[in-house]
Every structure is written in C-alpha cells, then in structure tokens.
DRENMIGU-709498 format. One line per field, with one value per residue (C-alpha): residue number from 1; residue in one letter; chain; x, y, z. Coordinates in nm, 4 decimals. Layout:
nr	[NUM/...];
rest	[A/...];
kette	[A/...];
c1	[X/...];
c2	[Y/...];
c3	[Z/...];
REM end
This chain:
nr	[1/2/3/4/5/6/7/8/9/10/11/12/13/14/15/16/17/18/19/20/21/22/23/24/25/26/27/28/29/30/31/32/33/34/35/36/37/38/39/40/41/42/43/44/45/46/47/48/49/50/51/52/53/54/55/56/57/58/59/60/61/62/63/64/65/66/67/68/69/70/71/72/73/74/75/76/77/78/79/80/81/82/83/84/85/86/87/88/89/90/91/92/93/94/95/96/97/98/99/100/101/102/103/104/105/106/107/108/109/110/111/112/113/114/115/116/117/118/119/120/121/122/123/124/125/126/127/128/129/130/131/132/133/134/135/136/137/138/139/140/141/142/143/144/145/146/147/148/149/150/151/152/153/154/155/156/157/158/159/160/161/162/163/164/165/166/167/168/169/170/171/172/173/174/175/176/177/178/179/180/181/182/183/184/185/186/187/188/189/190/191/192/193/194/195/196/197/198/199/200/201/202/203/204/205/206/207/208/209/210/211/212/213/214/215/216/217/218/219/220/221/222/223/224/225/226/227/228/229/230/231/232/233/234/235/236/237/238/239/240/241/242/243/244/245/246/247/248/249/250/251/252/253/254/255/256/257/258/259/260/261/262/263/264/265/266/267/268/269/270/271/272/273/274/275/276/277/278/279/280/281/282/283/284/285/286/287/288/289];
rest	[X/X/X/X/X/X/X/X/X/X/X/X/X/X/X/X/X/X/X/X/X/X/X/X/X/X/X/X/X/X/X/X/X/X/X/X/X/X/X/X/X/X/X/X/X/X/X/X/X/X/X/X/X/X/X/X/X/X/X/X/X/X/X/X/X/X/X/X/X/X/X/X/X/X/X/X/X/X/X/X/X/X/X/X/X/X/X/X/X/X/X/X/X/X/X/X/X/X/X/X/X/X/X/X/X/X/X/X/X/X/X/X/X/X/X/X/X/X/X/X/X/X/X/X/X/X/X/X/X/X/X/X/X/X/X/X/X/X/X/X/X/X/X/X/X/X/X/X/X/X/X/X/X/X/X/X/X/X/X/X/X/X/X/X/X/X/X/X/X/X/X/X/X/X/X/X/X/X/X/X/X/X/X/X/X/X/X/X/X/X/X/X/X/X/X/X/X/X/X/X/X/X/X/X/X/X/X/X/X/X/X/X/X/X/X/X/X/X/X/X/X/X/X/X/X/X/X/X/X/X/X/X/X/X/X/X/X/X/X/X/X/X/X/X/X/X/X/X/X/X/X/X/X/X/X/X/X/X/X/X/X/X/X/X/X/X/X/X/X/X/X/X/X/X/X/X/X/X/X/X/X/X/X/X/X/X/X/X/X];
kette	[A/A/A/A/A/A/A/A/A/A/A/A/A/A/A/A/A/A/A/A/A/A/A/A/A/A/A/A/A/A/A/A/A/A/A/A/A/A/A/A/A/A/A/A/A/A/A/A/A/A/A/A/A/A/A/A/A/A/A/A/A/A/A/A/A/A/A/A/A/A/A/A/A/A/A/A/A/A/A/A/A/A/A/A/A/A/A/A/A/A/A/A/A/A/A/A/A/A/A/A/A/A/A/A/A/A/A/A/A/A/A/A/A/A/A/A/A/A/A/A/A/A/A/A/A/A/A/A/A/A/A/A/A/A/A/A/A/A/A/A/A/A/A/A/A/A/A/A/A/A/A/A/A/A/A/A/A/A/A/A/A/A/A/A/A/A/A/A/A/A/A/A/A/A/A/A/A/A/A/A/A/A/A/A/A/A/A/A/A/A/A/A/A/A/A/A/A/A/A/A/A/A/A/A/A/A/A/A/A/A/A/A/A/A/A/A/A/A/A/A/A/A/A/A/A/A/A/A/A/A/A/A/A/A/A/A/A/A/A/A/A/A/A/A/A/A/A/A/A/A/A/A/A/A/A/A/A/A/A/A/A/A/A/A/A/A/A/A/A/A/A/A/A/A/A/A/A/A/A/A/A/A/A/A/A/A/A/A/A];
c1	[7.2189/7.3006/6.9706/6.9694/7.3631/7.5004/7.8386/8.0610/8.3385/8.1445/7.9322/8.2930/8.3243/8.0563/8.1163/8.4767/8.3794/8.0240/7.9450/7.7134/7.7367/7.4106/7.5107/7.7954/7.6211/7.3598/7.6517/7.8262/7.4944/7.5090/7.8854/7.9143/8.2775/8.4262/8.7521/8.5811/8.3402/8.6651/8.8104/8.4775/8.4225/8.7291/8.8518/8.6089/8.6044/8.2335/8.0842/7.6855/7.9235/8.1634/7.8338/7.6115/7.9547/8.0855/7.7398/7.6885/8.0273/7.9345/8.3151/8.4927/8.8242/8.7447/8.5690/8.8927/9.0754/8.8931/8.8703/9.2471/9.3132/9.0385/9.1177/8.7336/8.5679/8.2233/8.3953/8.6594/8.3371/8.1183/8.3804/8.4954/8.0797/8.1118/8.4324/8.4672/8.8567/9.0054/9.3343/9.2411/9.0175/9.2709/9.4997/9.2650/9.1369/9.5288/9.6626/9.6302/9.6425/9.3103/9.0388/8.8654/8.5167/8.7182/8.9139/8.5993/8.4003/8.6976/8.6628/8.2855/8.3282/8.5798/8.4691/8.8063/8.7559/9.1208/9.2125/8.8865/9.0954/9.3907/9.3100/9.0798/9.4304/9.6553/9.4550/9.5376/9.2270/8.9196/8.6785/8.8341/8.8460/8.4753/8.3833/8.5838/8.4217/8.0895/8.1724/8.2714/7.9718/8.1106/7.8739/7.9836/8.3320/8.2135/8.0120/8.3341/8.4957/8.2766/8.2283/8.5630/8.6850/8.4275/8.4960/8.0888/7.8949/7.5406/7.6886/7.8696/7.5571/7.3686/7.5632/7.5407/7.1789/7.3265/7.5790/7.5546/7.8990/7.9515/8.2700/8.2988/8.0471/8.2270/8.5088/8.2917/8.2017/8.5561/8.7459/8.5312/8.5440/8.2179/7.9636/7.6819/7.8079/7.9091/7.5615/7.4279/7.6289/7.5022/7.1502/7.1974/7.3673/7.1314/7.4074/7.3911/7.7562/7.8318/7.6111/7.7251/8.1093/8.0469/7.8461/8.1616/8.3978/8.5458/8.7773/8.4759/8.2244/7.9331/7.6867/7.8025/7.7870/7.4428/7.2785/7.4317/7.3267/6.9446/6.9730/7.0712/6.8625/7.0699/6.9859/7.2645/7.5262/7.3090/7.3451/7.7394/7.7544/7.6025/7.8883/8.1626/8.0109/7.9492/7.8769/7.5574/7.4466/7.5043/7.3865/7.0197/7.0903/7.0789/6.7840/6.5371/6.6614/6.3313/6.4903/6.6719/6.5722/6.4548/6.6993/6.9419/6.7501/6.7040/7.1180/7.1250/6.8676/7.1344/7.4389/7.4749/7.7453/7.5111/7.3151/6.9608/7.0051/6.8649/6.4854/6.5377/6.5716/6.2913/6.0373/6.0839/6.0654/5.7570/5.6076/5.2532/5.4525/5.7322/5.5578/5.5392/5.8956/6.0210/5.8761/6.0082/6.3412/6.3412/6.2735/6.5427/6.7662/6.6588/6.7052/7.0631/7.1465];
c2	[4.9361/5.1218/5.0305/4.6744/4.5986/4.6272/4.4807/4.7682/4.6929/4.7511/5.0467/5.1965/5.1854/5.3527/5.6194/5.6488/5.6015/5.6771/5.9418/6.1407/6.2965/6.1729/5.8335/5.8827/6.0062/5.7195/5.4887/5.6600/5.6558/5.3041/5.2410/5.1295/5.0905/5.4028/5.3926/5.4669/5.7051/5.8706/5.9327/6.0765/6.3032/6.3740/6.4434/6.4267/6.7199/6.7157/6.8693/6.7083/6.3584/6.4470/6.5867/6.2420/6.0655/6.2891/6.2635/5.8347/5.8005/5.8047/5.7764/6.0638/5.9582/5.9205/6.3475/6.4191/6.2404/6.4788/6.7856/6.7403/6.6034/6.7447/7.0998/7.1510/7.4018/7.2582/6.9226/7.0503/7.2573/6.9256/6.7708/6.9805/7.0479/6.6804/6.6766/6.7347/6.6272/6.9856/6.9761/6.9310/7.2024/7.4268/7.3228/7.4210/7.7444/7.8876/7.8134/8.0751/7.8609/7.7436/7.9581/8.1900/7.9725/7.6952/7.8575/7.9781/7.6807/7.5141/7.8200/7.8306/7.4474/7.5736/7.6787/7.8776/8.2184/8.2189/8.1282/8.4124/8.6712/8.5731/8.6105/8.9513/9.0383/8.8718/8.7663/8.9290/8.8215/9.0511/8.7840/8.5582/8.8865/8.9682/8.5789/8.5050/8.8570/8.7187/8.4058/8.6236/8.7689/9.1499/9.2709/9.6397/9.4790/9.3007/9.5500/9.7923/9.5040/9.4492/9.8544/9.9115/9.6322/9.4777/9.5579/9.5685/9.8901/9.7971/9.5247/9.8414/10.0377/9.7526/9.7195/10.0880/10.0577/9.8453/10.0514/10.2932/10.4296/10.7547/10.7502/10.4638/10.6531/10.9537/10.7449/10.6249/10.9655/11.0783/10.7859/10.5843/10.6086/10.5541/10.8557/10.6556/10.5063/10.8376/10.9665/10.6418/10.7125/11.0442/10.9863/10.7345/11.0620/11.2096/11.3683/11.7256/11.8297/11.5438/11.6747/12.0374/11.9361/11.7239/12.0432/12.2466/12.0344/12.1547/11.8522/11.6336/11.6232/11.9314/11.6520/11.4762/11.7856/11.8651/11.5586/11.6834/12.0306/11.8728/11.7286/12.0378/12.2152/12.5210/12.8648/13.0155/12.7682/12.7942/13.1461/13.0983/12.8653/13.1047/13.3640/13.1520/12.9522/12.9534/12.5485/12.5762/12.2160/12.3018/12.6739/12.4416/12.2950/12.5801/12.7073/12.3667/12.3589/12.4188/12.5843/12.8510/13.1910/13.4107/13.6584/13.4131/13.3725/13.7123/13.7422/13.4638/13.6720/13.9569/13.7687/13.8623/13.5782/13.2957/13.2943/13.1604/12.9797/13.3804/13.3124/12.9456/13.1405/13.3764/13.1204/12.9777/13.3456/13.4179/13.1459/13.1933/13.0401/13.2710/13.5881/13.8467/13.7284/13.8160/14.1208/14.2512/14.0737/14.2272/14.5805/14.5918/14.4765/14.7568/15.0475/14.8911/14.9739];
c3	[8.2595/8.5503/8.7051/8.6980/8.7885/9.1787/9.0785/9.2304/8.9118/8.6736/8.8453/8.9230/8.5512/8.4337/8.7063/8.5654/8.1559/8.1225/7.7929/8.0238/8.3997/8.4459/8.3878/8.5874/8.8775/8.9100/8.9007/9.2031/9.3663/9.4293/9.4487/9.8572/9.8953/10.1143/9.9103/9.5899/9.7293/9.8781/9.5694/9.3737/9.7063/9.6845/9.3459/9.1028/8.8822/8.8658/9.1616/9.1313/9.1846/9.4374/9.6031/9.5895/9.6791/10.0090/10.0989/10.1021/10.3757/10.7166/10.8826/11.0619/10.9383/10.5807/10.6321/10.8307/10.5134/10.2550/10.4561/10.4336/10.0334/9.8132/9.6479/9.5945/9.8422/9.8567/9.9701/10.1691/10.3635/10.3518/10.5194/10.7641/10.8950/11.0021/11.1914/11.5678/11.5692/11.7245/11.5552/11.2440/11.2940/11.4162/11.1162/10.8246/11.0173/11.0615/10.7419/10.5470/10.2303/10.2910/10.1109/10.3021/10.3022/10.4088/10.7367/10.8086/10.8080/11.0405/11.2693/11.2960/11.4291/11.7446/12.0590/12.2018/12.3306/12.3013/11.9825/11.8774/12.0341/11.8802/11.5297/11.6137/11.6994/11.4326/11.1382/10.7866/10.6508/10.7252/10.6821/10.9447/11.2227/11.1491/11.2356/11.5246/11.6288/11.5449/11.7543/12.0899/12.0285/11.9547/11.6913/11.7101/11.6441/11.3335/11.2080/11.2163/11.0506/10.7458/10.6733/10.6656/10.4632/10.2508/9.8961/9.8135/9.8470/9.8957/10.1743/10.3335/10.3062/10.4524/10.7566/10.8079/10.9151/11.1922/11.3710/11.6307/11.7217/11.5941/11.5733/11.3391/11.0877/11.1262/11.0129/10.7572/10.6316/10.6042/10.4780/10.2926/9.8849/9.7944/9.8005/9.8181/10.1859/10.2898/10.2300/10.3979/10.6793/10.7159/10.7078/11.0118/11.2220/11.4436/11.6707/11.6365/11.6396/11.4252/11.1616/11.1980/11.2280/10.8631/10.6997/10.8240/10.6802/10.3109/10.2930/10.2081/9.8728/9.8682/9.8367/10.1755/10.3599/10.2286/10.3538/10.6630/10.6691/10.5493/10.9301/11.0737/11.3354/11.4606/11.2163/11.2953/11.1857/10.8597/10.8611/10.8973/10.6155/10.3920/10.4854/10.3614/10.0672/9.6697/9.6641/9.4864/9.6183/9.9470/9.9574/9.8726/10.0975/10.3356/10.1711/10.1259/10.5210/10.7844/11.0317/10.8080/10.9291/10.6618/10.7299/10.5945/10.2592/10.2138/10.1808/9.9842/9.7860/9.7406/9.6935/9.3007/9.2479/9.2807/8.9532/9.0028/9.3594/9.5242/9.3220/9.5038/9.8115/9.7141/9.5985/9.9810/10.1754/9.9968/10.1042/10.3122/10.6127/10.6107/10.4441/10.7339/10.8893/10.5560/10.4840/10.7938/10.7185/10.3309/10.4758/10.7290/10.4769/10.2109/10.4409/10.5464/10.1965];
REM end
C-alpha cells in the first residue's frame, strides 16, 4: 500500500499506526512535508525513522530546531553537523546538560582559539578538555588528558605508545591503578635515571620495578639492589639482567634466605659466556670466607 499511495495523510498514518517499523519507515520515506519530518527526526522513538526522516530536510532552521528539541543523541549530532549558526553552537557545547557526544559535536563545529582555552582551563568534563586540546592542536596536552582520565585500560595503554614526556609517565608509573599501564609505561622509558629511580622505589609493585630494572644498564645499581632486597620477582630480575656482573650473582648464590632464586643465579654464572669471570669471582669469594 505504501508503494502505490503519495497522499501525505494517509502516508503520515501509516508512519504513525503501521504494525511493523518497516512499514513505518517506507512511509516516512516519502512523507515531504518539513513539519512532519520534524517531528519523526525529532521524536520518534525509533532511531532507523528519525534517521531516514532528519536526513530528507534540507533547512538550517528546522536542524537548528532539532539540534535544540530532540532528546536523541544521534539526532541531536545529525543536526548539529549541519549547522553553522555560532550561538547555537556555543549554547549546546557549554551546557553541561548536553551529553558529552553532543557538546562535543557543537565544539568540533567552532573555530575560537579562545573559547578552546577556556574550557582547557574550566571544563569539568575530561572529554571536552582533551578536544578543545585536540582543536589548538596540543597533542602532548591531550594525550596527558586521556591517560590520566580515561576510565579504559587498553585506551590508556594505547595512548602510552604516544607520549614522550617523562614526566607524565613517571606520573603514570606512580599514580596510575592499573598494573598493566604501569608496566606499559615502563617499557616506553628509555631514560636511564628514570628507570633506576622506579627500580629504587619500594612504594611501588615488585613487578613494576622489575620491568624497570630489565631496562637497566648500570651493574652497580644492580649490585645495590641485591644488598637491600628479598623480592623474589625482582631479585630475577637482577639476575635475567645482561649487564649484572657475576660478582653480583655469586652473592645472590650465598644468600641462604632466598630459597631456589641462588641455582637461578647459578644456572646464569655458569654459563659459557660468563664461565671464567665467575670462576675467578666464586674463588675470591671462597677464600673471603
């Protein structure tokens, strides 16, 4: 029936009455009238009609009109993408009422340096800082942003691979609550006395400082660690190390408190790379006692 009728009554009944949304939708596919095609866009509870309807209007004022009414997202962001009319912009993007989606869409469609900077400054909403970042073209900014508020692990660990600042990924390291973007964190650290500052650090997990102490190039801070620790993950840590000197597996080897980590340490110092360092090492170590 649908098919063969253009009479905009009835076709506005069938959009309103019809059994099924398919029905329903091929009727507001060929309603015309901007009023009615208003409303569906509008206020329809079905989002496949309020989608064919927003998109048959072709008026700013009847986008400015939903962008304004509607209490449906997709609409609302439909809307808004075809609107140039700054105020209302402005409106939607500063009232915090609006979702999140929406403001955003409203503040992706400004061009105002100004306003950017204000909400960087003001904003409550992490979301809408990170954008107007991304829109004064601050990257570091947003990235610092997004790691320290987005509730989502693998996006945190994600934008990890994108930052530079090592001070933000120390930050990372320390305050953030998930191991897995600590450890992330970490592995982007290249900075020497980053990495030997994190090993150092007791307040934080044994795993976290292992990764760090995996980076670690400097013997003798190895050979410290070993002094004042029974972590077993990260005296391993010390031990699967290159640059550990044998002379600090060998007292790892002797250290009677540490169960089965000294045949770790053993399997490693007799090792064909390390044998005649060791033997010395081993010897010296034997007459000292």
């Amino acid at each position: 029936m649908v098919e063969k009728t253009n009479d905009q009554k009835k076709l506005l009944e069938i959009a309103i009455n019809a059994y099924y949304l398919e029905v329903r939708i091929l009727a507001v596919g060929k309603l015309w009238d901007e009023k009615m095609l208003t409303q569906f866009a509008a206020f329809s509870p079905y989002e496949k009609i309020r989608e064919v309807a927003i998109r048959k209007i072709d008026y700013e004022q009847i986008f400015e009109q939903i962008a304004l009414s509607t209490p449906y997202e997709d609409s609302k962001c439909y809307a808004i993408q075809q609107i140039s009319n700054r105020i209302i912009l402005d409106q939607i993007a500063l009232n915090q009422n609006e979702t999140t989606q929406v403001r955003i869409a409203a503040l992706s469609r400004i061009k105002d340096r100004k306003l950017f900077e204000k909400i960087t400054k003001n904003e409550p909403d992490w979301q809408l800082r990170k954008t107007a970042y991304t829109l004064l073209g601050n990257k570091e900014k947003a990235l610092e942003v997004t790691v320290q508020n987005d509730p989502d692990d693998f996006t945190r660990r994600n934008t990890i691979k994108e930052i530079s600042d090592l001070k933000l990924l120390e930050w990372i390291v320390e305050k953030d609550k998930s191991d897995s973007v600590c450890l992330a964190a970490v592995e982007k650290i290249d900075h020497q006395p980053l990495l030997e500052k994190i090993a150092v650090n007791h307040n934080l997990i044994p795993v976290i400082r292992a990764k760090a102490i995996e980076k670690i190039t400097n013997p003798q801070l190895l050979d410290q660690i070993i002094k004042l620790e029974n972590d077993h993950t990260v005296i391993k840590a010390v031990i699967d190390n290159k640059f550990v000197h044998p002379e600090t597996l060998v007292k790892i080897i002797f250290n009677e408190t540490l169960d089965d980590i000294p045949y770790t340490a053993l399997a490693k110092l007799t090792d064909r790379n390390h044998l005649e360092e060791s033997s010395s090492c081993i010897k010296k170590l034997v007459c000292a006692i």
